[in-house]
C-alpha positions in Angstrom: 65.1 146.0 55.6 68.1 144.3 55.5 70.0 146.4 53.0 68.6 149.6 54.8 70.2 148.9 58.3 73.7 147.8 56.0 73.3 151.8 54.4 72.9 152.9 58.2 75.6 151.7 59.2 77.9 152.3 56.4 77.2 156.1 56.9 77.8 156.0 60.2 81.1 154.3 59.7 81.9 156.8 56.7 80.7 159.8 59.2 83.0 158.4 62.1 85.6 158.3 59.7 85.6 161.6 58.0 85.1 163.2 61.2 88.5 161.5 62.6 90.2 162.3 59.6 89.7 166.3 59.6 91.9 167.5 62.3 89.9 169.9 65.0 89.7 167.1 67.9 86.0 165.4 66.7 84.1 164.0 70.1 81.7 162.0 70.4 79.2 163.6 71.0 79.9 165.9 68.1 80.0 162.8 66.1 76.7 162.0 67.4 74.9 165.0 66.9 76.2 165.1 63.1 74.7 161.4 62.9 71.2 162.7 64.3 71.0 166.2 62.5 71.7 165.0 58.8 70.9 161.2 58.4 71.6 160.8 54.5 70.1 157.2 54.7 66.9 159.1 56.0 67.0 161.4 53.1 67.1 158.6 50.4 63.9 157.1 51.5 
């Protein structure tokens, strides 16, 4: 359980960054909704 909220959070913090480093102005919310549409660490289940 441990090791599966450490994978959460290491995508989120990869998504976060990929999204900051592509340049067309990433919010939030955008962020957000790319979290909640496509978790990987729900796919590897």
């Amino acid at each position: 359980m441990i090791e599966i909220g450490k994978n959460i959070r290491n995508d989120i913090t990869e998504r976060i960054l990929h999204a900051l480093s592509i340049r067309e102005t990433p919010s939030i919310q955008k962020i957000a909704v790319d979290i909640n549409l496509s978790p990987r660490w729900l796919r590897r289940q």
